[in-house]
C-alpha positions, 0 to 999 in steps of 0.5 A: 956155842959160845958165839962167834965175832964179828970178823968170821970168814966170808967169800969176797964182797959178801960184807954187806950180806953178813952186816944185813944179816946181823941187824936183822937178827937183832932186831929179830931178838934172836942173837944178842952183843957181847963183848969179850976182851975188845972184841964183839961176840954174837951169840945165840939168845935162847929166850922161851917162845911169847904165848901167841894163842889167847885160847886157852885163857880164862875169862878174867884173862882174855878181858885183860889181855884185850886191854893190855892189846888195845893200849898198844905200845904206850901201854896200860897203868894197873889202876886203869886195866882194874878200873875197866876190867871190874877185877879186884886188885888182888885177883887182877894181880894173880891174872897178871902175873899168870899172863907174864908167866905165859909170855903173853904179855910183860911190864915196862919201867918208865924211864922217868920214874922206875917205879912206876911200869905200865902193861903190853903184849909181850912182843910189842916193841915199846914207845920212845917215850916210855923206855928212852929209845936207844939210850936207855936198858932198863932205865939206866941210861947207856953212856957207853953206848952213846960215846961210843955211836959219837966215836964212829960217827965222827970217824965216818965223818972225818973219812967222808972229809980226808976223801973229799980234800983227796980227791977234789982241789977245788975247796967248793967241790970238797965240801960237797962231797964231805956233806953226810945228811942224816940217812947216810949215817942212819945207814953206816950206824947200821952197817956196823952191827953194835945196835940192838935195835934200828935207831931212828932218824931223830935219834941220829940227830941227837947223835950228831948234834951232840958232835956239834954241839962238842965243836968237832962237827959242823952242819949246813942246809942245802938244797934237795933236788926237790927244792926242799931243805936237807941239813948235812954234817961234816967234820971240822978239820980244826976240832977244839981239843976237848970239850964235854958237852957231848957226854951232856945226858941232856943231847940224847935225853927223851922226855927233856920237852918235859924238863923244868924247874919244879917239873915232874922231870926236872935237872936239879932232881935228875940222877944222870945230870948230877952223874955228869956234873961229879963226874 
Protein backbone atom coordinates (compact mmCIF):
# COMPACT_ATOMS: atom_id res chain seq x y z
CA UNK A 1 0.00 0.00 0.00
CA UNK A 2 0.84 3.59 0.03
CA UNK A 3 0.80 3.90 3.54
CA UNK A 4 -1.20 5.50 5.81
CA UNK A 5 -0.84 8.92 8.02
CA UNK A 6 -0.96 9.60 11.22
CA UNK A 7 -4.61 10.82 12.10
CA UNK A 8 -6.32 7.06 11.11
CA UNK A 9 -9.17 6.12 12.85
CA UNK A 10 -9.09 4.68 16.20
CA UNK A 11 -11.88 3.97 19.09
CA UNK A 12 -11.48 6.73 22.00
CA UNK A 13 -8.61 6.86 24.22
CA UNK A 14 -6.66 4.34 22.14
CA UNK A 15 -3.95 7.31 21.20
CA UNK A 16 -1.63 6.13 23.45
CA UNK A 17 -2.03 2.42 22.00
CA UNK A 18 -1.57 3.66 18.33
CA UNK A 19 1.75 6.26 19.29
CA UNK A 20 3.27 3.10 21.15
CA UNK A 21 2.56 1.13 18.61
CA UNK A 22 4.21 3.39 15.77
CA UNK A 23 7.50 3.85 17.84
CA UNK A 24 7.84 0.22 18.44
CA UNK A 25 7.47 -0.28 14.81
CA UNK A 26 10.24 2.04 13.94
CA UNK A 27 12.66 0.99 16.15
CA UNK A 28 11.72 -2.32 15.15
CA UNK A 29 12.74 -1.02 11.25
CA UNK A 30 9.99 -2.37 10.17
CA UNK A 31 7.89 0.79 8.76
CA UNK A 32 9.49 3.99 7.81
CA UNK A 33 8.28 8.28 7.90
CA UNK A 34 7.39 10.12 4.86
CA UNK A 35 6.01 12.90 4.06
CA UNK A 36 3.66 13.83 1.61
CA UNK A 37 2.24 17.25 1.21
CA UNK A 38 2.47 18.53 5.08
CA UNK A 39 1.30 15.42 6.26
CA UNK A 40 3.29 12.40 7.86
CA UNK A 41 2.99 9.05 6.04
CA UNK A 42 3.80 5.61 7.40
CA UNK A 43 4.72 2.97 5.34
CA UNK A 44 5.87 -0.39 4.98
CA UNK A 45 9.67 -0.90 4.89
CA UNK A 46 10.24 -4.09 2.78
CA UNK A 47 13.90 -4.78 3.54
CA UNK A 48 15.37 -8.52 2.94
CA UNK A 49 15.79 -10.50 6.03
CA UNK A 50 19.61 -10.14 7.88
CA UNK A 51 21.22 -13.75 7.40
CA UNK A 52 20.93 -14.75 10.90
CA UNK A 53 22.80 -18.51 10.51
CA UNK A 54 26.81 -18.61 10.24
CA UNK A 55 26.47 -22.13 8.93
CA UNK A 56 26.65 -22.04 5.75
CA UNK A 57 29.74 -20.15 5.72
CA UNK A 58 33.17 -20.96 4.49
CA UNK A 59 36.22 -20.83 6.69
CA UNK A 60 37.61 -17.32 5.76
CA UNK A 61 34.10 -16.15 6.37
CA UNK A 62 33.14 -17.69 9.82
CA UNK A 63 37.03 -16.10 10.95
CA UNK A 64 35.55 -12.95 9.77
CA UNK A 65 32.61 -12.69 11.03
CA UNK A 66 33.86 -13.61 14.63
CA UNK A 67 35.69 -10.72 14.16
CA UNK A 68 33.23 -8.44 12.94
CA UNK A 69 30.89 -9.87 16.03
CA UNK A 70 33.43 -9.31 18.92
CA UNK A 71 33.97 -5.69 17.89
CA UNK A 72 30.38 -5.10 18.80
CA UNK A 73 28.81 -1.88 17.95
CA UNK A 74 31.87 0.31 17.61
CA UNK A 75 32.86 -1.80 14.78
CA UNK A 76 36.09 -3.17 12.90
CA UNK A 77 38.73 -1.18 10.67
CA UNK A 78 39.38 -3.55 7.39
CA UNK A 79 43.31 -3.29 8.27
CA UNK A 80 42.64 -4.95 11.77
CA UNK A 81 40.00 -7.72 10.54
CA UNK A 82 43.42 -8.45 7.61
CA UNK A 83 45.66 -8.19 10.19
CA UNK A 84 44.06 -10.80 12.84
CA UNK A 85 42.40 -12.76 10.25
CA UNK A 86 46.03 -13.39 8.06
CA UNK A 87 43.45 -12.84 5.06
CA UNK A 88 45.10 -11.38 1.97
CA UNK A 89 43.63 -8.13 0.94
CA UNK A 90 42.09 -8.87 -2.17
CA UNK A 91 40.49 -12.39 -0.67
CA UNK A 92 39.57 -10.30 2.51
CA UNK A 93 37.40 -8.15 0.27
CA UNK A 94 35.80 -10.89 -1.61
CA UNK A 95 34.74 -12.24 1.79
CA UNK A 96 33.42 -9.04 2.63
CA UNK A 97 31.74 -8.25 0.16
CA UNK A 98 30.02 -11.98 0.27
CA UNK A 99 28.99 -11.36 3.90
CA UNK A 100 27.26 -7.96 2.90
CA UNK A 101 25.62 -9.57 0.21
CA UNK A 102 24.13 -12.38 2.76
CA UNK A 103 22.98 -9.38 5.18
CA UNK A 104 25.21 -10.71 7.78
CA UNK A 105 26.99 -7.91 8.30
CA UNK A 106 27.17 -4.09 6.72
CA UNK A 107 29.74 -0.95 6.77
CA UNK A 108 29.20 2.20 8.61
CA UNK A 109 30.81 5.81 7.57
CA UNK A 110 32.33 7.63 10.38
CA UNK A 111 30.44 10.88 10.94
CA UNK A 112 33.76 12.61 11.25
CA UNK A 113 35.35 11.41 8.05
CA UNK A 114 32.95 9.68 5.44
CA UNK A 115 35.51 7.99 3.79
CA UNK A 116 36.48 6.15 6.31
CA UNK A 117 33.93 3.13 7.51
CA UNK A 118 34.33 0.18 9.99
CA UNK A 119 32.30 -3.47 10.03
CA UNK A 120 29.34 -4.78 12.42
CA UNK A 121 26.80 -7.59 12.25
CA UNK A 122 24.06 -6.23 10.28
CA UNK A 123 21.73 -5.71 12.90
CA UNK A 124 23.79 -4.19 15.34
CA UNK A 125 22.40 -0.61 15.89
CA UNK A 126 25.87 1.43 15.73
CA UNK A 127 27.65 3.37 18.53
CA UNK A 128 26.64 7.29 19.18
CA UNK A 129 29.94 8.13 18.23
CA UNK A 130 30.50 6.39 14.91
CA UNK A 131 27.10 7.79 13.24
CA UNK A 132 26.21 10.83 15.17
CA UNK A 133 23.12 9.68 16.88
CA UNK A 134 19.93 11.02 16.06
CA UNK A 135 21.33 13.79 14.20
CA UNK A 136 23.06 12.31 11.44
CA UNK A 137 21.59 9.77 8.13
CA UNK A 138 24.37 9.00 6.30
CA UNK A 139 26.73 11.37 7.66
CA UNK A 140 24.87 14.39 6.67
CA UNK A 141 23.79 16.15 9.43
CA UNK A 142 19.74 16.50 9.82
CA UNK A 143 19.15 20.26 10.25
CA UNK A 144 15.36 19.58 9.58
CA UNK A 145 15.26 17.11 11.80
CA UNK A 146 16.58 19.05 14.64
CA UNK A 147 14.39 22.47 14.01
CA UNK A 148 11.85 20.67 14.01
CA UNK A 149 12.36 18.36 17.52
CA UNK A 150 13.32 22.24 18.88
CA UNK A 151 9.79 23.51 17.64
CA UNK A 152 7.57 21.05 19.34
CA UNK A 153 9.94 20.96 22.34
CA UNK A 154 9.31 24.19 22.82
CA UNK A 155 5.39 23.89 22.26
CA UNK A 156 5.37 21.15 24.76
CA UNK A 157 7.06 23.60 27.08
CA UNK A 158 5.02 26.86 26.54
CA UNK A 159 1.88 24.64 27.11
CA UNK A 160 3.36 23.15 30.18
CA UNK A 161 3.84 27.21 31.22
CA UNK A 162 -0.01 28.61 29.79
CA UNK A 163 -1.55 25.48 32.11
CA UNK A 164 0.52 26.27 34.94
CA UNK A 165 -0.41 30.58 34.82
CA UNK A 166 -4.35 28.98 34.35
CA UNK A 167 -4.78 27.13 36.58
CA UNK A 168 -2.52 28.43 39.63
CA UNK A 169 -2.33 32.63 40.82
CA UNK A 170 0.12 31.68 43.18
CA UNK A 171 3.33 32.70 41.01
CA UNK A 172 5.66 30.06 43.33
CA UNK A 173 2.89 27.48 42.35
CA UNK A 174 3.05 28.00 38.83
CA UNK A 175 6.44 27.83 38.28
CA UNK A 176 6.22 24.48 39.83
CA UNK A 177 4.01 23.00 37.74
CA UNK A 178 5.97 24.63 34.37
CA UNK A 179 9.12 22.71 35.37
CA UNK A 180 9.76 19.73 32.59
CA UNK A 181 12.85 17.45 33.71
CA UNK A 182 14.28 15.74 30.76
CA UNK A 183 12.21 12.35 31.05
CA UNK A 184 9.13 14.13 30.50
CA UNK A 185 9.99 15.53 27.49
CA UNK A 186 12.12 12.05 26.30
CA UNK A 187 8.69 11.18 26.63
CA UNK A 188 6.31 13.69 24.73
CA UNK A 189 9.18 13.41 21.87
CA UNK A 190 8.23 9.80 21.86
CA UNK A 191 4.55 10.38 22.06
CA UNK A 192 4.98 12.23 18.67
CA UNK A 193 6.01 9.18 16.35
CA UNK A 194 8.55 11.81 14.09
CA UNK A 195 11.90 9.63 15.29
CA UNK A 196 13.18 6.54 13.90
CA UNK A 197 15.04 5.89 16.59
CA UNK A 198 14.51 6.34 20.58
CA UNK A 199 16.62 9.43 21.41
CA UNK A 200 18.62 9.37 24.59
CA UNK A 201 18.47 11.18 27.41
CA UNK A 202 21.69 13.17 26.62
CA UNK A 203 20.17 13.82 23.43
CA UNK A 204 17.39 15.40 24.68
CA UNK A 205 19.68 17.72 26.75
CA UNK A 206 21.42 18.71 23.38
CA UNK A 207 18.01 19.30 22.35
CA UNK A 208 17.00 21.66 25.35
CA UNK A 209 20.05 23.45 25.92
CA UNK A 210 19.89 24.69 22.62
CA UNK A 211 16.50 26.30 23.34
CA UNK A 212 18.40 27.99 26.08
CA UNK A 213 20.86 28.58 24.58
CA UNK A 214 18.20 30.54 21.69
CA UNK A 215 16.83 32.50 25.03
CA UNK A 216 13.34 30.88 24.74
CA UNK A 217 13.87 28.43 27.58
CA UNK A 218 15.05 28.68 30.75
CA UNK A 219 16.37 25.89 33.46
CA UNK A 220 16.72 25.18 37.19
CA UNK A 221 18.11 22.56 39.70
CA UNK A 222 15.36 21.44 42.26
CA UNK A 223 15.41 18.79 44.41
CA UNK A 224 14.40 15.27 44.11
CA UNK A 225 12.48 13.37 46.73
CA UNK A 226 15.47 11.58 47.01
CA UNK A 227 17.56 14.37 47.95
CA UNK A 228 19.26 14.27 44.72
CA UNK A 229 19.69 17.13 41.93
CA UNK A 230 17.17 17.19 39.06
CA UNK A 231 17.40 20.06 36.35
CA UNK A 232 13.96 21.24 34.92
CA UNK A 233 13.07 23.51 31.70
CA UNK A 234 10.50 26.08 31.34
CA UNK A 235 9.57 28.15 28.90
CA UNK A 236 10.32 31.87 29.27
CA UNK A 237 7.00 34.12 28.86
CA UNK A 238 9.20 37.01 27.15
CA UNK A 239 11.49 34.95 24.69
CA UNK A 240 13.99 37.41 22.34
CA UNK A 241 12.32 37.74 19.06
CA UNK A 242 15.08 36.10 17.33
CA UNK A 243 18.16 34.43 17.86
CA UNK A 244 20.08 31.73 16.02
CA UNK A 245 22.28 30.01 18.17
CA UNK A 246 20.05 27.36 18.23
CA UNK A 247 20.44 26.30 14.65
CA UNK A 248 24.44 26.22 15.80
CA UNK A 249 25.47 22.59 14.30
CA UNK A 250 27.81 22.91 17.66
CA UNK A 251 24.58 22.03 20.21
CA UNK A 252 23.90 18.83 19.01
CA UNK A 253 27.40 17.94 17.38
CA UNK A 254 28.66 14.40 18.68
CA UNK A 255 32.53 14.41 18.56
CA UNK A 256 32.51 18.45 19.62
CA UNK A 257 34.95 16.94 23.09
CA UNK A 258 37.03 15.98 20.10
CA UNK A 259 36.83 19.60 18.41
CA UNK A 260 39.89 22.14 18.15
CA UNK A 261 42.14 24.29 16.51
CA UNK A 262 44.36 21.83 14.40
CA UNK A 263 42.44 18.86 15.50
CA UNK A 264 41.19 15.81 13.66
CA UNK A 265 38.04 17.53 14.28
CA UNK A 266 38.26 21.04 14.00
CA UNK A 267 35.83 24.47 13.10
CA UNK A 268 37.69 26.07 10.57
CA UNK A 269 37.66 22.73 8.76
CA UNK A 270 34.02 21.80 9.60
CA UNK A 271 31.69 21.44 6.72
CA UNK A 272 28.25 22.12 8.94
CA UNK A 273 29.94 25.15 10.58
CA UNK A 274 30.86 26.85 7.62
CA UNK A 275 27.05 25.92 6.20
CA UNK A 276 25.69 27.72 9.26
CA UNK A 277 28.13 30.84 8.92
CA UNK A 278 26.89 31.36 5.04
CA UNK A 279 23.75 30.54 5.66
Amino acid sequence: SSGINAEWPLRPGDNETRCKAINSLLKANRIELKTQGSTLIYGLKRTAAPGSSTKDLSQEERVVHKLIEDAGNKGIWVKEIRTRSNLQLTQLNKVLKTLESKKVIKSVKLVNDNKKKVYMLYDVQPDSSLTGGAWYSDSDFESEFVDILSRQTLRFLQQQRSHADVEHEDPLLARRQMLCDVKQVKNFISQLGISKVELSPEEVYQILDALVYDGTVSKTDILAPDGSSVTCYYALKFPPLTSGLTHIPCNVCPVIKNCSIGGVVSPLSCKYMKEWLEF
